[in-house]
N, C-alpha and C positions, 0 to 999 in steps of 0.2 A: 832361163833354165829350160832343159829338154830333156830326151829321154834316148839313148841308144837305143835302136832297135836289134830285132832278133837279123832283119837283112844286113844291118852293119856287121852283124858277128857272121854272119854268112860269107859276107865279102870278103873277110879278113882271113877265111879259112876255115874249117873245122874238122878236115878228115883225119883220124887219129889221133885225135883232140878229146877229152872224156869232158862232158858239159852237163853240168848240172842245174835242173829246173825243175822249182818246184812249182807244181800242178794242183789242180784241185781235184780229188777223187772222192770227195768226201758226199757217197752216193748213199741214199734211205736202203735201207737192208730189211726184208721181211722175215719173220720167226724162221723162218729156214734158213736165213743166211743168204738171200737173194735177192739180185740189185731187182729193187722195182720200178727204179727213173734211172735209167743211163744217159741223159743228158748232161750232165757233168763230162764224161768219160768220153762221149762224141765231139764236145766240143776241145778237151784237151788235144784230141788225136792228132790234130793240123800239126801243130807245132812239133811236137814229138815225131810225125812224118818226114816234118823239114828238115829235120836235126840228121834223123838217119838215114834216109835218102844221098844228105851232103855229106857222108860218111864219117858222123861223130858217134862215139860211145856215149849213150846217153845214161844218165844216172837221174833219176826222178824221187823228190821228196812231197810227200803227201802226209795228210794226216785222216781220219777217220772219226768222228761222233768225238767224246769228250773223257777218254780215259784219265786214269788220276794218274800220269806220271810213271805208270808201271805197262808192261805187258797184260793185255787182258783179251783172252779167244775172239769174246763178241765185237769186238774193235780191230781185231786185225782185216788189214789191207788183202787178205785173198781173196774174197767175192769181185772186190772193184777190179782188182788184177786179172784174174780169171777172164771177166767182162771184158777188161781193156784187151786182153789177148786176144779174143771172138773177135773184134772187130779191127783189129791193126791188121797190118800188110807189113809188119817185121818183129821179129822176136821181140817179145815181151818174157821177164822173169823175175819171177819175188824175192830180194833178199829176205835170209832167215831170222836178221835182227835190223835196227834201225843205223847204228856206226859203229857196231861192235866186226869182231873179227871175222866174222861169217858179211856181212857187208864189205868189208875191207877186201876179203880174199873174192869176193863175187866181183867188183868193181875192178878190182885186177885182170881177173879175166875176162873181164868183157869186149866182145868184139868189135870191133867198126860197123856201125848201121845196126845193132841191137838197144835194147832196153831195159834195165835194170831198174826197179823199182825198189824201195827201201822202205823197210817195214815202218808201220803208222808212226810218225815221227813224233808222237803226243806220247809214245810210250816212254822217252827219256823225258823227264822232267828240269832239264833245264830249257827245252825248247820252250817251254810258255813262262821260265820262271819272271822272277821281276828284278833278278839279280842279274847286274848287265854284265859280270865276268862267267857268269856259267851259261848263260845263251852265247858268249863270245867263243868260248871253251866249244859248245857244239860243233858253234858254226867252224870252226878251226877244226873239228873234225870231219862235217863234211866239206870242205875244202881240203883236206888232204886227201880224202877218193878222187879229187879231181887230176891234182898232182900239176906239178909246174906248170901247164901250158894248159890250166882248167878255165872254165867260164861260167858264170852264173845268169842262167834266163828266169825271170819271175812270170810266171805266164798263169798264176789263180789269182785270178780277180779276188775268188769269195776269200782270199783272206791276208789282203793289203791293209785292209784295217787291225791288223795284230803287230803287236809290235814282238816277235818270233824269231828266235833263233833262224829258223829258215828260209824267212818273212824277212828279216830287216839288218840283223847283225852280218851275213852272209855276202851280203853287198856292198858290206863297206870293207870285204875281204877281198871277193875276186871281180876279174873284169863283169861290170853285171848287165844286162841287156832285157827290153820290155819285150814280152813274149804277144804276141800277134791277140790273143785272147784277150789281157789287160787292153792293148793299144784300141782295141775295138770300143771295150766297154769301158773307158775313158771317153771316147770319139762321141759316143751317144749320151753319156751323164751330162757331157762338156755343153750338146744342144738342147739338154733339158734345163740349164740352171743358167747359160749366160745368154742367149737370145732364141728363146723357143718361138716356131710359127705359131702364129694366134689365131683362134682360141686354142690354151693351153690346160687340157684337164687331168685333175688327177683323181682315180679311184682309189682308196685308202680301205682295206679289209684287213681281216685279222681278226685274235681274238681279243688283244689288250689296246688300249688307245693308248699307256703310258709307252708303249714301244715306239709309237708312230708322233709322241709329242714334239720331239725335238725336228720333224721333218714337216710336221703341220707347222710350227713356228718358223720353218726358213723358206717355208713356200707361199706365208702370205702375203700377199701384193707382188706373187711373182706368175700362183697358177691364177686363169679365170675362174673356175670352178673348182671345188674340192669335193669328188661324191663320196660319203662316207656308209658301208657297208660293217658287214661280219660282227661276229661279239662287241668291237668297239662303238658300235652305233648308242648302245643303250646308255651306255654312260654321258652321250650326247644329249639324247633322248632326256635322259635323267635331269641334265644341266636345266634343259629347259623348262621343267619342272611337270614332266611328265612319269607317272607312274610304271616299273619294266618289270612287276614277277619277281620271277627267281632268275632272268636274266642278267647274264654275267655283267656287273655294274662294280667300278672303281672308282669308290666314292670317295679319296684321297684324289681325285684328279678332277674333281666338278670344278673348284673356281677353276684351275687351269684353264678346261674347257670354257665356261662362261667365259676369261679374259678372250680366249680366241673367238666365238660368238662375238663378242661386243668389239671387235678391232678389225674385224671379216671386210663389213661395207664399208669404214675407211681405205683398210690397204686397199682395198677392190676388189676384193677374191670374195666368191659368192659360193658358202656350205649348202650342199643338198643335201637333204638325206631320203629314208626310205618312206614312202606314204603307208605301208602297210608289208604287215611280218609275217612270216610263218612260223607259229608257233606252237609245241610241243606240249606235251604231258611228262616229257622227262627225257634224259637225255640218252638215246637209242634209236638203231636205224630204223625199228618197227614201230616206235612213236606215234600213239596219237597224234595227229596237229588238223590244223585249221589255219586257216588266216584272218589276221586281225588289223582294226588302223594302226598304225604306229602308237598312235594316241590313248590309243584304249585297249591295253596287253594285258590288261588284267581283268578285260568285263567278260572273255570267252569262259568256256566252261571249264578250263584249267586255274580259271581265277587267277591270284597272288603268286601260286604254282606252274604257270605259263613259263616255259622256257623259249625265247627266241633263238630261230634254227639258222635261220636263211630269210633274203628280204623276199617280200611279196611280187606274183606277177604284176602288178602297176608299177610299184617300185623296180623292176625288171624292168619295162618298155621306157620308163623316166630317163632312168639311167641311161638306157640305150642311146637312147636321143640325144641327151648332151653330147653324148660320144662321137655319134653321127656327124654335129655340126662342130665338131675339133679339126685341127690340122696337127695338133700334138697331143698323145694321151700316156701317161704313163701310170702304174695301175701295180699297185702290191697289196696282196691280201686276198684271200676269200671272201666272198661276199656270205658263205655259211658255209656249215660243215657240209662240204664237196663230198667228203670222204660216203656220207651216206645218201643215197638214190634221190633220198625223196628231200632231201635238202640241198641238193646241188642245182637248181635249175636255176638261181639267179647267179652262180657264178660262170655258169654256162652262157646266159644270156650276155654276161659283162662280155666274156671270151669274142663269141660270135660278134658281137658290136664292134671288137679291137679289129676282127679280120673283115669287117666289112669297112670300117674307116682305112685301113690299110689299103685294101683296093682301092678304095676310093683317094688313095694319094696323102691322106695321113702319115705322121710317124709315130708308131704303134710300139711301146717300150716296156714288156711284162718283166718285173721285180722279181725277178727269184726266188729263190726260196720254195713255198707253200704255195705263191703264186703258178711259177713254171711245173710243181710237179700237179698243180688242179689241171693247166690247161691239158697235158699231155694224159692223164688220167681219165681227162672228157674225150678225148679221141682228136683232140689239134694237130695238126703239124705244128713243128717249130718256124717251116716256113712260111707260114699263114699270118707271123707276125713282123715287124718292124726289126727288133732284136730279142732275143729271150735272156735276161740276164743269169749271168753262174753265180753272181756273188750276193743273193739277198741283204744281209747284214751290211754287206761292204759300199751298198749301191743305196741304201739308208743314209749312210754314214755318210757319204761322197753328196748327198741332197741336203744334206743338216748342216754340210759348211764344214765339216770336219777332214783336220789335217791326216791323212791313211796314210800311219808308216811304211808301208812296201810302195809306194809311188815315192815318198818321202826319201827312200832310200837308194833310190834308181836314179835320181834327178842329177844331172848331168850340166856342169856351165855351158 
């Protein structure tokens, strides 16, 4: 099995062709309404460049945060749209509904070498339903903007793991092709899970560890190390029958944890964690805090009330280290609330560690999501890494061993 690519659909033609692909735009929006990571929207650009460039009418489906199924102001596609126009080199324009008549008539007229974009596609509620003839029904209607001589590129990664109207039923419509974005971040998941250069490590942040179970279970006895940072430490922390505060702790998931503890130096993968926390008075940027051992989050003067923010500088330089002597690191999660000044310096430190292993000839793989908008939020380049991925959830999902309908749906004999 393979995949068509977007060059195969090149080859074959595409001028006066309307070609439909959906993309990931699904960018973090601030109370104004403004994109504040355009990483998503940059990396879309290529492919949507290719398309117009080789004089196809392009038609793009996106989705936006988590509307119920309806139209809703705070979820429409005009900030990322707007965004994507600032930064393309060909018309870019918002349809005013998602496949109603105002898309229909937009998609009609659209030009050779332009972009139409189609309003948050989460606003028709059959795109996520679980009723396989009304995602089919959708998708049957955006295959008729495409019109007889249409084609389908899937080019968002972040959301191959949905089984979507746009996502999955669409492809078993029209000719369908892997968009240059997926194809990439396939390319790199592929040298994370089936023969990674060794030492293989992986940094695991976040605030919940039930998020990250199912990829701590398919990575033991595959990474060397496992360093476990962010909110989900303490739960570890907890396993091992240490005392964490008012530390975010998921105590429905301790034996989980203890079985992975107790199976670690079998498979061969060796958990670090942090030697020492920085921990709070309460949960705000202006926060008292101090730092404390791992071990003893409860003996500071916040006592029982000790909130853990961010790991400590020792646990900073620890980490570093293992980093250093890797040749593969792949890395999802904060190591603490980045968001705030005085808790961000061990996710900072992780970052800096990825771009010095990287020069140093590592392959350097930050996980999306909350990961890629810390580093760029710390002041990174994107180029300073290995790859930065678009699809957080999707790039979980692809390390936990799980089948992603939108690859599932592209697969080609």
């Amino acid at each position: 099995m393979g995949y068509a690519s977007i060059d195969d659909l090149l080859a074959e033609g595409v001028r006066g062709r309307r070609i439909l692909v959906r993309s990931d735009l699904n960018v973090p929006l601030d109370d104004s309404q403004r994109v504040t990571d355009d990483g998503r929207l940059r990396a879309s650009l290529p492919v949507l460049r290719k398309l117009s460039e080789a004089g196809a009418a392009v038609i793009v489906m996106a989705h936006l945060g988590r509307p119920k199924g309806a139209p809703e102001a705070k979820y429409s596609l005009r900030p990322a749209v707007d965004r994507l126009a600032e930064l393309a080199d060909f018309p870019v324009t918002l349809a005013g509904d998602t496949a109603g008549e105002q898309a229909r008539a937009a998609a009609r007229a659209l030009s050779d070498g332009e972009v139409l974009v189609l309003e948050n596609v989460r606003f028709d509620p059959r795109e996520t339903s679980k009723d396989e003839s009304e995602r089919a029904a959708l998708a049957q209607e955006f295959a008729g903007l495409a019109g007889s001589s249409g084609a389908y590129v899937n080019d968002a990664f972040g959301a191959v793991h949905r089984k979507h109207a746009s996502v999955y039923d669409l492809a078993a419509i029209l000719p369908s092709y892997q968009g240059d974005l997926v194809k990439a971040e396939v390319e790199v998941l592929q040298r994370l899970t089936t023969d990674p250069e060794r030492p293989f490590v992986v940094v695991l942040g976040g605030s919940k560890v039930s998020d990250k179970l199912a990829v701590i279970e398919n990575l033991l006895g595959k990474a060397d190390r496992l360093l476990i940072g962010g909110g989900m430490v303490f739960t570890f922390l907890a396993a091992q029958g240490h005392k964490v505060g008012a530390c975010l702790l998921e105590a429905d998931q301790l034996d989980t944890v203890r079985g992975y503890l107790d199976r670690a130096a079998e498979a061969g993968t060796e958990f670090v964690f942090p030697t020492d926390i920085v921990v709070a008075e309460k949960f705000a940027a202006d926060a008292g805090h101090g730092v404390l051992a791992a071990d003893a989050i409860e003996s500071g003067p916040y006592g029982a009330g000790g909130i853990g923010l961010d790991i400590g500088p020792a646990s900073g330089s620890d980490f570093a280290a293992h980093i250093a002597q890797a040749k593969t690191v792949f890395w999802n999660g904060p190591m603490g609330v980045f968001e705030f000044e005085a808790f961000a310096e061990g996710t900072r430190v992780v970052a800096q560690a990825l771009v010095e292993a990287q020069r140093n000839g590592a392959l350097t793989v930050v996980g999306g999501g909350d990961s890629a908008a810390a580093v760029r939020g710390l002041g990174f380049e994107d180029a300073q890494f290995g790859h930065i991925s678009t699809g957080g959830g999707a790039s979980l999902e692809y390390l936990e061993g799980k089948e992603l309908p939108g690859l599932t749906a592209l697969e080609r004999a």
